[in-house]
MARGU-967618 format. One record per residue (C-alpha): residue number from 1; residue in three letters; x, y, z. Coordinates in nm, 3 decimals. Layout:
BEGIN
NODE  NUM  Ala  X  Y  Z
...
This chain:
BEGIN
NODE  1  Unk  -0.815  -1.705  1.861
NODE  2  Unk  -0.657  -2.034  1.807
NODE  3  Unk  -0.376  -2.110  2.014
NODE  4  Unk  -0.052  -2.353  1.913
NODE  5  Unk  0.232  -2.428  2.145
NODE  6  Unk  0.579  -2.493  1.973
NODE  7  Unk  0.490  -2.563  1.604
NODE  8  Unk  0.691  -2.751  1.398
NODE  9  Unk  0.887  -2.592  1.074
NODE  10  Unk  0.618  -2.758  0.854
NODE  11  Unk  0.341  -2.594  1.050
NODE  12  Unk  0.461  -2.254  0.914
NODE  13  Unk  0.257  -2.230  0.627
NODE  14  Unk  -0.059  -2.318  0.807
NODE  15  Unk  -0.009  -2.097  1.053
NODE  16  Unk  0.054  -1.809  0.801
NODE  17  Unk  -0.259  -1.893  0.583
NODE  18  Unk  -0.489  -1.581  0.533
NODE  19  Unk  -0.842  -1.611  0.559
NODE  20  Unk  -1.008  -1.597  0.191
NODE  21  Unk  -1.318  -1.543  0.003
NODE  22  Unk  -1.464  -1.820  -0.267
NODE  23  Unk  -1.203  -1.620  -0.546
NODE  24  Unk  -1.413  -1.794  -0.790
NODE  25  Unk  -1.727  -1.620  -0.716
NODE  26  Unk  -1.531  -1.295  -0.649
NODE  27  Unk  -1.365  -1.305  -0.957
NODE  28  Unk  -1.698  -1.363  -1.169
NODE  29  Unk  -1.848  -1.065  -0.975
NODE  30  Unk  -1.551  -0.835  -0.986
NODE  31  Unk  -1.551  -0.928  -1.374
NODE  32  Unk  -1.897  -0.842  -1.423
NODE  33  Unk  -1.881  -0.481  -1.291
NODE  34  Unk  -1.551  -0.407  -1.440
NODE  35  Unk  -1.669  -0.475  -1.817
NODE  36  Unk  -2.011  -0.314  -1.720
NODE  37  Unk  -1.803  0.023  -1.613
NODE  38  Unk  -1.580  0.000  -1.939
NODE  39  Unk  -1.891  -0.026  -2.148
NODE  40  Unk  -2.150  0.277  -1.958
NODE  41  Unk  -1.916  0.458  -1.754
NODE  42  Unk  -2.089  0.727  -1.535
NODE  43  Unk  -2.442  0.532  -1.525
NODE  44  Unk  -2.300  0.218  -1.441
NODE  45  Unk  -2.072  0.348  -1.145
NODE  46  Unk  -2.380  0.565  -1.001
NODE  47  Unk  -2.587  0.243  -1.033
NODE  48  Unk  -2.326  -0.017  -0.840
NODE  49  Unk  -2.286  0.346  -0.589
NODE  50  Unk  -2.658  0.300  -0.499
NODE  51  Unk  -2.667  -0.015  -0.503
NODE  52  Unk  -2.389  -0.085  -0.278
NODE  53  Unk  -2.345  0.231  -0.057
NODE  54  Unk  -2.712  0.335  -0.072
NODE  55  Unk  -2.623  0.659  -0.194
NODE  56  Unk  -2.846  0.806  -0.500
NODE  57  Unk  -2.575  1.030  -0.658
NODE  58  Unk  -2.711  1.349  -0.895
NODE  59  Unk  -2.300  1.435  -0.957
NODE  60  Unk  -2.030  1.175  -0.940
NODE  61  Unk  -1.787  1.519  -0.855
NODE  62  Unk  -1.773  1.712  -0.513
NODE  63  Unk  -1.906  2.024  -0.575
NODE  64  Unk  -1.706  2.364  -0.470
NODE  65  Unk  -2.011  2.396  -0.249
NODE  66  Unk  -1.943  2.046  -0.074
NODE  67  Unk  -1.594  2.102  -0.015
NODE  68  Unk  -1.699  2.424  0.168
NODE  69  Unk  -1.921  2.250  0.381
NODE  70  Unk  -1.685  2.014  0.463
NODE  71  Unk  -1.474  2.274  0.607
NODE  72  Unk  -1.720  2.387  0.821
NODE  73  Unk  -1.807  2.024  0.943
NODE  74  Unk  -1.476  1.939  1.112
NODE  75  Unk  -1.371  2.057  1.408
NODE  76  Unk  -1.082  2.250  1.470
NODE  77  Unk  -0.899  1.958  1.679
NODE  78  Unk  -0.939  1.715  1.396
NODE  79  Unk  -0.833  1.943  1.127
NODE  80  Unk  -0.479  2.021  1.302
NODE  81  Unk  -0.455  1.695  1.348
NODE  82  Unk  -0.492  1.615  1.043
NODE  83  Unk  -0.194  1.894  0.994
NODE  84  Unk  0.020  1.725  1.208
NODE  85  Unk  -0.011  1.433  1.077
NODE  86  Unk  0.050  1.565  0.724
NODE  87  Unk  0.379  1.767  0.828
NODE  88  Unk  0.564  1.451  0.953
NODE  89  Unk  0.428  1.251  0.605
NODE  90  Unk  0.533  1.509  0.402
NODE  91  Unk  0.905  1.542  0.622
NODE  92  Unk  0.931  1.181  0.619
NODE  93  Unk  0.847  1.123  0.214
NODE  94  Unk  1.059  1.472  0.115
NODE  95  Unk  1.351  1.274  0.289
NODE  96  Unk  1.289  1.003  0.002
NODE  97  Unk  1.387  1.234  -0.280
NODE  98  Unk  1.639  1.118  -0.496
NODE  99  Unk  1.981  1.221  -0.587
NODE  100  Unk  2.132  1.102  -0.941
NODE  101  Unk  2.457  1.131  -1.018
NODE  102  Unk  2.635  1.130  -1.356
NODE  103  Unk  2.876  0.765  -1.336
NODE  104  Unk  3.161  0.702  -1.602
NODE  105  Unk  3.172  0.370  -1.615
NODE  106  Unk  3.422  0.335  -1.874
NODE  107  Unk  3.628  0.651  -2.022
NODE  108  Unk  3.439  0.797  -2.274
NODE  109  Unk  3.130  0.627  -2.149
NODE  110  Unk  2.826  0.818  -1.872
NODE  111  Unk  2.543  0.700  -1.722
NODE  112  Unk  2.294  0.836  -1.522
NODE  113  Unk  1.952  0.847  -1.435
NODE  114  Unk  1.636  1.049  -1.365
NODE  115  Unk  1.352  1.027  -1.196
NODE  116  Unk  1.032  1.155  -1.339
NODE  117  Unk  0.652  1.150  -1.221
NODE  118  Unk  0.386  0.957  -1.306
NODE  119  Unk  0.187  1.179  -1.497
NODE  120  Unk  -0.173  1.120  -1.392
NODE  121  Unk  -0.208  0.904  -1.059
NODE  122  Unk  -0.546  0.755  -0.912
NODE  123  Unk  -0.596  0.749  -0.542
NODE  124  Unk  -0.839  0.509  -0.384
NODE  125  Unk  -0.946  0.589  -0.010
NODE  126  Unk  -1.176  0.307  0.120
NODE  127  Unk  -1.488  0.426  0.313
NODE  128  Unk  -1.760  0.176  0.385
NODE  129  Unk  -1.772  0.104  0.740
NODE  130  Unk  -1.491  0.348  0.827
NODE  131  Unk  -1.392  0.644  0.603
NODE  132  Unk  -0.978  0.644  0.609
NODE  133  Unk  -0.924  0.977  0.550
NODE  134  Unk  -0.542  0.899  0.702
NODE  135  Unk  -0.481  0.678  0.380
NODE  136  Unk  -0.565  1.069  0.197
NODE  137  Unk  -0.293  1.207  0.338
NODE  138  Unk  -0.094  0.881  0.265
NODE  139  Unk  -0.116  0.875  -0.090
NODE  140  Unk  -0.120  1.246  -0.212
NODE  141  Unk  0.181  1.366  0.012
NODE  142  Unk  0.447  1.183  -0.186
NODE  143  Unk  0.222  1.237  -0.534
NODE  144  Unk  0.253  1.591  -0.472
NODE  145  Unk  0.583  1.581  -0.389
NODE  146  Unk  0.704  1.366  -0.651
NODE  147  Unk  0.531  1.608  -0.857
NODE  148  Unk  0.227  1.398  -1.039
NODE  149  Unk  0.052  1.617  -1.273
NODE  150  Unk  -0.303  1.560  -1.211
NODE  151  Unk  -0.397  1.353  -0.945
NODE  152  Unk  -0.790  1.216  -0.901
NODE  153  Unk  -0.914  1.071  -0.542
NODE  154  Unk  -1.225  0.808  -0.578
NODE  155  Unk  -1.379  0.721  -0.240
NODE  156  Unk  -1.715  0.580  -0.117
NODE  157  Unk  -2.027  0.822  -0.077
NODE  158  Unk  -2.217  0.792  0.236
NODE  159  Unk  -2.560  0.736  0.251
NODE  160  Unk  -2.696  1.145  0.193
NODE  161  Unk  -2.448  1.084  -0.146
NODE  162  Unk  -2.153  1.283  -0.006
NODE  163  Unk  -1.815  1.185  0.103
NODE  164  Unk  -1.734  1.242  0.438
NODE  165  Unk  -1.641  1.582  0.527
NODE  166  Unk  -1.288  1.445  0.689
NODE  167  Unk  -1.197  1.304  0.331
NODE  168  Unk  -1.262  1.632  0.194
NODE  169  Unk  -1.054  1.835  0.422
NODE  170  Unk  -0.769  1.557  0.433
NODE  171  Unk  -0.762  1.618  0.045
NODE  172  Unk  -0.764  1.966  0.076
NODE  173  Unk  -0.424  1.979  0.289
NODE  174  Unk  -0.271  1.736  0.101
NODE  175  Unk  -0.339  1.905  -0.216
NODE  176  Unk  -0.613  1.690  -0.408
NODE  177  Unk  -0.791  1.947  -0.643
NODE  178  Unk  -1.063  1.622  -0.775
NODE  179  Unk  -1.261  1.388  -0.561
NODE  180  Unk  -1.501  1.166  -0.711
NODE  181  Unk  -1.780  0.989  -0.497
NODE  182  Unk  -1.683  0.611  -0.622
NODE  183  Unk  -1.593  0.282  -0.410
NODE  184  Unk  -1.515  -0.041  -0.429
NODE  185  Unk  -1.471  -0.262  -0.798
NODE  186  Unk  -1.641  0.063  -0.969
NODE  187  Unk  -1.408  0.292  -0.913
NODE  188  Unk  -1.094  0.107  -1.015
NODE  189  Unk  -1.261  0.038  -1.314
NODE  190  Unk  -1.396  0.430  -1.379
NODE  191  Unk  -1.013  0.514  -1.326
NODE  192  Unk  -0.855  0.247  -1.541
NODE  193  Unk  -1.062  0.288  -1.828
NODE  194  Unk  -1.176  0.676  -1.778
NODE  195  Unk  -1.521  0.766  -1.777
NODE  196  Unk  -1.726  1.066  -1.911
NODE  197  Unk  -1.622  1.241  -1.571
NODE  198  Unk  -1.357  1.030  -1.420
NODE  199  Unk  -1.049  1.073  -1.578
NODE  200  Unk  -0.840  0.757  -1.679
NODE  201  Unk  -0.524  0.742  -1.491
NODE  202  Unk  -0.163  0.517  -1.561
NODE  203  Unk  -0.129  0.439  -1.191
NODE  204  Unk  -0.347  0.355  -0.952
NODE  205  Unk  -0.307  0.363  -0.535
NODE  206  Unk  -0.437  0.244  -0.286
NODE  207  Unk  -0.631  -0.032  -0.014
NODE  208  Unk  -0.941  -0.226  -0.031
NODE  209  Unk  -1.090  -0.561  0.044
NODE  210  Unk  -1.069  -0.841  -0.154
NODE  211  Unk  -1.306  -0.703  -0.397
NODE  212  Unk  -1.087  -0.379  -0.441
NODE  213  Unk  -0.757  -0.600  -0.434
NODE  214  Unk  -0.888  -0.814  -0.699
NODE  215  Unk  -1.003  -0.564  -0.947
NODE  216  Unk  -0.698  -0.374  -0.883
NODE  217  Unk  -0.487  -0.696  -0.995
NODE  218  Unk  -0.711  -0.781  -1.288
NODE  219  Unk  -0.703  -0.373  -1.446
NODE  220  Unk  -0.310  -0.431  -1.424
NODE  221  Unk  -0.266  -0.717  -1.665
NODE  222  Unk  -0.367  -0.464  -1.935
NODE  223  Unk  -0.502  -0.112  -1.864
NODE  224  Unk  -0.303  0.025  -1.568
NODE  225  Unk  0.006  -0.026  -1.312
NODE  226  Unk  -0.086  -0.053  -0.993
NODE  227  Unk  0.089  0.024  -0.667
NODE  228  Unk  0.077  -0.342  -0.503
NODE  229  Unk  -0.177  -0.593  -0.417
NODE  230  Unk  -0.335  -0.419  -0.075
NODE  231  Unk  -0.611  -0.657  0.067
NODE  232  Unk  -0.748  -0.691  0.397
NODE  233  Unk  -0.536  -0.549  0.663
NODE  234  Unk  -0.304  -0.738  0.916
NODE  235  Unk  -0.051  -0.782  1.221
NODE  236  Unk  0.201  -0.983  1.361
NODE  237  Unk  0.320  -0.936  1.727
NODE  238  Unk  0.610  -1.050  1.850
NODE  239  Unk  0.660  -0.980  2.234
NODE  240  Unk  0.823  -1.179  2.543
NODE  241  Unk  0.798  -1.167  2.917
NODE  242  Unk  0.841  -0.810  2.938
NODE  243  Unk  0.590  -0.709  2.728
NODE  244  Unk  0.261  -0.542  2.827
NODE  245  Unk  -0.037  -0.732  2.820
NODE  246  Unk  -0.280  -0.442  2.747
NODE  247  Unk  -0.044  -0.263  2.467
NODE  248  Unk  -0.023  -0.598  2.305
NODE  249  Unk  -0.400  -0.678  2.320
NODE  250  Unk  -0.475  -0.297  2.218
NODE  251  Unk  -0.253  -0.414  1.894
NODE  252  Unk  -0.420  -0.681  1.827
NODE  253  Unk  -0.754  -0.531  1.819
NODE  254  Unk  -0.663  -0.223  1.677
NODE  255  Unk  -0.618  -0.432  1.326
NODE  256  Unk  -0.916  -0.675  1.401
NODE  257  Unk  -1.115  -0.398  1.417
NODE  258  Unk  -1.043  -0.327  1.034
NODE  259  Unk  -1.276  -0.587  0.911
NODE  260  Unk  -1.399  -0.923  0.931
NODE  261  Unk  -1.148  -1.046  0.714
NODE  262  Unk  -0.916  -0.894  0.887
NODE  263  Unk  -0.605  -1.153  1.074
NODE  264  Unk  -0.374  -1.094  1.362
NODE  265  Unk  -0.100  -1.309  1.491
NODE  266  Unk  0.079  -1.322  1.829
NODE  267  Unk  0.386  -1.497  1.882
NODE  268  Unk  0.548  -1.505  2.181
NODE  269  Unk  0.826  -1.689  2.400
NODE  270  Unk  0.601  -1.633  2.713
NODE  271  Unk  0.341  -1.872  2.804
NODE  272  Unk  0.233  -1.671  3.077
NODE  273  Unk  0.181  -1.385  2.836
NODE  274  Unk  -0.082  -1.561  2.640
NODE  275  Unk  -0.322  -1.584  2.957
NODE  276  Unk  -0.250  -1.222  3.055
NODE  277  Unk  -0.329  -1.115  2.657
NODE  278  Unk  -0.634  -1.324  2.617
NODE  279  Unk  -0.778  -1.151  2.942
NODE  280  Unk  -0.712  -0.805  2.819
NODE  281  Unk  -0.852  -0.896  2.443
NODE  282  Unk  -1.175  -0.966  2.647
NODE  283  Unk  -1.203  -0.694  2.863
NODE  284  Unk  -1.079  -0.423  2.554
NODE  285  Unk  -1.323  -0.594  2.286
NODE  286  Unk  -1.674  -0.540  2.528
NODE  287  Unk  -1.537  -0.170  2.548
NODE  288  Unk  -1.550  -0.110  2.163
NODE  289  Unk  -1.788  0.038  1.946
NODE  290  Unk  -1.696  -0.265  1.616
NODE  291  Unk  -1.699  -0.565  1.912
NODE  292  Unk  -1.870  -0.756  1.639
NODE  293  Unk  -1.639  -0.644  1.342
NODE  294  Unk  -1.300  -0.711  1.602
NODE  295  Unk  -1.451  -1.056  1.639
NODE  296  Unk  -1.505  -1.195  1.340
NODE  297  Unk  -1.126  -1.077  1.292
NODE  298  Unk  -0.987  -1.275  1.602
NODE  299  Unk  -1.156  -1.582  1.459
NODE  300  Unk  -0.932  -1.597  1.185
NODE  301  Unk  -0.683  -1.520  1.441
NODE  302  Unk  -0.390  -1.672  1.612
NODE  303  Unk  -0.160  -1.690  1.921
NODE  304  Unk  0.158  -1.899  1.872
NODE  305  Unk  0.409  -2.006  2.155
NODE  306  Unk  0.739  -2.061  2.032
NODE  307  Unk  1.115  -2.145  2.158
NODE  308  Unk  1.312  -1.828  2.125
NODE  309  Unk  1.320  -1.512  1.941
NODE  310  Unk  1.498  -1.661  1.664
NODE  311  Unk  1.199  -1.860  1.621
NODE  312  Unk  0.990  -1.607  1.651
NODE  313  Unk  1.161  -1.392  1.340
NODE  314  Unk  1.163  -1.707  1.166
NODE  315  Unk  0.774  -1.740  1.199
NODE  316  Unk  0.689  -1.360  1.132
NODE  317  Unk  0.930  -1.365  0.833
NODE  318  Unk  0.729  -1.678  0.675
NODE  319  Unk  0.417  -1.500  0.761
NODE  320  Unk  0.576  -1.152  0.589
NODE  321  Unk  0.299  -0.931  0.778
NODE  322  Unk  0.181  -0.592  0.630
NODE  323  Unk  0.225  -0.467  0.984
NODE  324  Unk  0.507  -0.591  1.253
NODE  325  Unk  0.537  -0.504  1.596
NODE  326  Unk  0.859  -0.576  1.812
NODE  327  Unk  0.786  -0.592  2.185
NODE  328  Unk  1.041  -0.772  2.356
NODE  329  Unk  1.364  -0.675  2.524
NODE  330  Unk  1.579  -0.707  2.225
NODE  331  Unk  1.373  -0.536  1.986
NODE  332  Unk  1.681  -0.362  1.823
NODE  333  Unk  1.844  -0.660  1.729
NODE  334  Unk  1.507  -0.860  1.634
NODE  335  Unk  1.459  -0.563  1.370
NODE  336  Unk  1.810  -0.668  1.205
NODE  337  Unk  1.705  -1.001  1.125
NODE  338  Unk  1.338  -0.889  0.965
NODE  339  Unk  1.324  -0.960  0.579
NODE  340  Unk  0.967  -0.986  0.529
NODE  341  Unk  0.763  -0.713  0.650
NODE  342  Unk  0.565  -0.426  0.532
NODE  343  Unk  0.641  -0.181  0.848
NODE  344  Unk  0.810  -0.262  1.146
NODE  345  Unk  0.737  -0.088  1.492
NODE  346  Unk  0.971  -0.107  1.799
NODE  347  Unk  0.883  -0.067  2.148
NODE  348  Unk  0.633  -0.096  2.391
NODE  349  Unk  0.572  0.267  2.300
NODE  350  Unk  0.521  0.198  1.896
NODE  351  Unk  0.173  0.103  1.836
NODE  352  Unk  0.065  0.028  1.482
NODE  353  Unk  -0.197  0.259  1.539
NODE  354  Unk  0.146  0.593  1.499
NODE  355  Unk  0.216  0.463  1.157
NODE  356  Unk  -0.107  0.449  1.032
NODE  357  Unk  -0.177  0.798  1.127
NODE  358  Unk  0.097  1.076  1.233
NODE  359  Unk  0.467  0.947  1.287
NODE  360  Unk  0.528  0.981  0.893
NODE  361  Unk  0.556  0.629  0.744
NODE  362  Unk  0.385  0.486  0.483
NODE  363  Unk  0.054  0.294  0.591
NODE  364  Unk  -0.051  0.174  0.272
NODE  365  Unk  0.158  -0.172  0.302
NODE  366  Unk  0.132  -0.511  0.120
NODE  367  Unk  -0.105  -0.786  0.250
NODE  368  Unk  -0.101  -1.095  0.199
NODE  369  Unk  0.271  -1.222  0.281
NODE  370  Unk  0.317  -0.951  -0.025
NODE  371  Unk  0.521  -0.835  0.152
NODE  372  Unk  0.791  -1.082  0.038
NODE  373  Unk  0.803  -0.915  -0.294
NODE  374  Unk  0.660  -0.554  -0.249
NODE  375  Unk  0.734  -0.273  -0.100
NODE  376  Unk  0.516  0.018  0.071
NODE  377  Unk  0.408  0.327  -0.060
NODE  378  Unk  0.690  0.555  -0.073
NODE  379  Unk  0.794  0.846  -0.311
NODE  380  Unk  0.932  0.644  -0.549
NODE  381  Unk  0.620  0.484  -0.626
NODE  382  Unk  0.486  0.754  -0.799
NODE  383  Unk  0.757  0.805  -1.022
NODE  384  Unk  0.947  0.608  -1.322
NODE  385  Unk  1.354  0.599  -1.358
NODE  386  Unk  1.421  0.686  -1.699
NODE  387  Unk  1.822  0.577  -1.794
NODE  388  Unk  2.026  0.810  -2.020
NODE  389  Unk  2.378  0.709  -2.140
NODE  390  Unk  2.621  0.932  -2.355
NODE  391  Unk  2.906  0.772  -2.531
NODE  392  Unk  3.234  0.966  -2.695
NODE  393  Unk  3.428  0.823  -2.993
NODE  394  Unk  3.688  0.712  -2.698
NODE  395  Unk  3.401  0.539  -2.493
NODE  396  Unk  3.264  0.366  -2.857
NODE  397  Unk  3.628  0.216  -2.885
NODE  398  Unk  3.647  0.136  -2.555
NODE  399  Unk  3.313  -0.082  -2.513
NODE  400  Unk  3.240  -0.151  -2.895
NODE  401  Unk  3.471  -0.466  -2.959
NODE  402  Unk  3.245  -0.592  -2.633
NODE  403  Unk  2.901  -0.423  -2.790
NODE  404  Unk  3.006  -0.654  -3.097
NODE  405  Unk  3.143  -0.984  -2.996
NODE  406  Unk  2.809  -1.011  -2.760
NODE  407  Unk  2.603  -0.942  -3.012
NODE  408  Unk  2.735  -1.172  -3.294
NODE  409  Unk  2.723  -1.458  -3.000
NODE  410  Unk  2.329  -1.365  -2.963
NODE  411  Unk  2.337  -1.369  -3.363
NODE  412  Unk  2.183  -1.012  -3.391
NODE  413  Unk  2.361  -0.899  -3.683
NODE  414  Unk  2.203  -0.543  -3.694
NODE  415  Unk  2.278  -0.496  -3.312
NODE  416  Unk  2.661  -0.551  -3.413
NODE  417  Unk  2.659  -0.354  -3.725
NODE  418  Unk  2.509  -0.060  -3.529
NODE  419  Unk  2.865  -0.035  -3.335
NODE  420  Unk  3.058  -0.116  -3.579
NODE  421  Unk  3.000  0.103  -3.807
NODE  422  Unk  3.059  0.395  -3.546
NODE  423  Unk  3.425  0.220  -3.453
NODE  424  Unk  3.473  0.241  -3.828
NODE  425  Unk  3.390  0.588  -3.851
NODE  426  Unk  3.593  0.710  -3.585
NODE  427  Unk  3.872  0.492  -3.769
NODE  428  Unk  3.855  0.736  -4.068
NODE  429  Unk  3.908  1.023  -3.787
């Protein structure tokens, strides 16, 4: 990890650079398999599923008989986890639920609104070098309870050319009824454009790489809303004096470990701290199964002494990280002054590692400094706010002289005829 001591304003955007692919190259490949899926559907997503999970699929469907073997496949520990986990998702995202009121906001005039569920969402649960059968649980909680009509899971096959067994009993308690054994590029494009067994979706969910992040960007311009552009993943840490070396270098690692694009970022007011950290990052990282994976990550990596704590909220705000963690003395007030973040976790005792799993947050975040725009997953992403306004012949004489006078200055003649011919009538009254 590169270290910098004091940085200047200027070295802000630097410091919050992401590490990133040759987007030309990406783009051309991403391109190539997107048209490809549009044009042969099932063959070419079981083709790019061989050739880029190694899995030789003879259904693109879990069967009934898969799902039951599944079940029997996970242990009883990891399946009430998995229940626990889901409880405090579902508590936390039925919390979200909205309440519309009906607003005069003249006499005669009401406005409300409603809130209404994307019809048919797709969910897309990365698997590759670790199935996240968390980000299951993530994304069809608040679709069920928003109350999305049909809802279709894609996810990677493994090798034998069946999803992992977690991802299937995930879906289960969260109430997927269709999983579909497609990653990466291929699957975004089976569920924007539909295939002879996929179903086309209007909204798709969910994280990726950069190959999933942009495919999911370039199906939005015209086939399909997505929920946010969700690349690699990352972390800032902010921590002081006080703070634990070994929870902040568990931290750390805990998102390197992601991938090799993966980023974290410690900043810190301690000097001392950055010694302690580096020592535990070294002993942690020869303990771990994806050393080389974690690696790769802290490469792109950086530790950054700064001034103060103001400094340090100025620096994680410019650097708007999909995760934040708060470990410093005044966490409480830190969190006030955090604009640009995708989750924020405070206290030694709040590792990333609660929100990405059980404590009931969102975990599918933007990347990216996104995050200055975008917000997480939450309920109200799988629904649309649809506006309704009702207007007596009091409320049309008590807004139409406005209505009319606006719309002869924008010199929309049938806009101001419209009300005027309703003031008119209720003249006649």
């Amino acid at each position: 990890m590169e270290t910098i001591m004091f940085p200047k304003r200027e070295e802000y955007a630097r410091i919050a650079a992401r590490p990133h692919l040759d987007f030309g190259k990406l783009e051309a490949s991403v391109d190539a398999i997107l048209a490809d899926v549009r044009q042969n559907g099932d063959k070419a997503v079981a083709k790019y599923g061989e050739m880029f999970d190694g899995a030789k699929l003879a259904s693109l469907e879990v069967t009934d008989g898969e799902k039951a073997e599944a079940e029997l496949s996970v242990s009883r520990e990891l399946k009430e986890a998995i229940e626990l986990a889901h409880k405090n998702i579902e508590t936390f995202h039925r919390s979200q639920q909205p309440r519309h009121a009906k607003v005069a906001t003249s006499p005669g005039v009401t406005c409300w609104q409603k809130s209404v569920p994307i019809q048919k969402v797709g969910l897309y649960v990365p698997g590759g070098s670790a199935p996240l059968f968390s980000t299951v649980l993530m994304l069809a909680t608040p679709a069920n309870i928003a109350g999305c009509g049909e809802i279709v899971l894609c996810t990677p096959p493994q090798r034998d050319g069946k999803v992992h067994p977690a991802v299937v009993v995930a879906a289960r308690i969260a109430g997927v009824g269709r999983i579909f054994k497609a990653g990466g590029v291929q699957a975004i494009g089976a569920m924007a454009y539909g295939t002879e067994t996929i179903p086309k979706v209007y909204k798709i969910f969910g994280p990726g790489n950069q190959y999933v992040m942009a495919a999911k960007q370039r199906v939005s311009l015209r086939d399909v809303a997505i929920d946010m552009p969700a690349g690699p993943s990352e972390v800032c840490v902010i921590a002081d004096e006080g703070a634990d070396a070994a929870f902040v270098a568990a931290d750390l690692l805990s998102q390197a470990e992601h991938g090799p694009d993966s980023q974290v970022l410690l900043v810190t007011t301690s000097e001392s701290l950055i010694g302690r950290v580096k020592e535990e990052i070294g002993r942690q990282l020869a303990a771990l199964p994806r050393m080389g994976i974690a690696a790769k990550a802290l490469g792109n990596s950086k530790i950054v002494l700064v001034a103060d704590s103001d400094e340090a909220i100025r620096l994680s705000n410019a650097y708007a990280p999909e995760h934040l963690i708060i470990q410093t003395a005044d966490c409480d007030a830190l969190a006030e002054k955090v604009v640009n973040a995708g989750s924020v976790f405070l206290g030694k005792y709040a590792c990333e590692s609660a929100g990405d799993y059980a404590s009931g947050t969102n975990h599918t975040l933007p990347t990216s400094a996104y995050a200055k725009a975008y917000s997480g997953v939450n309920l109200d992403s799988f629904c649309r706010k649809i506006t309704f306004q009702s207007l007596t012949e009091e409320g049309a004489r008590n807004i139409g002289p406005a209505v009319m006078e606006m719309a002869a200055a924008e010199s929309l003649d049938a806009h101001k005829n419209a009300m005027a011919l309703r003031m008119e009538g209720a003249r006649q009254r």
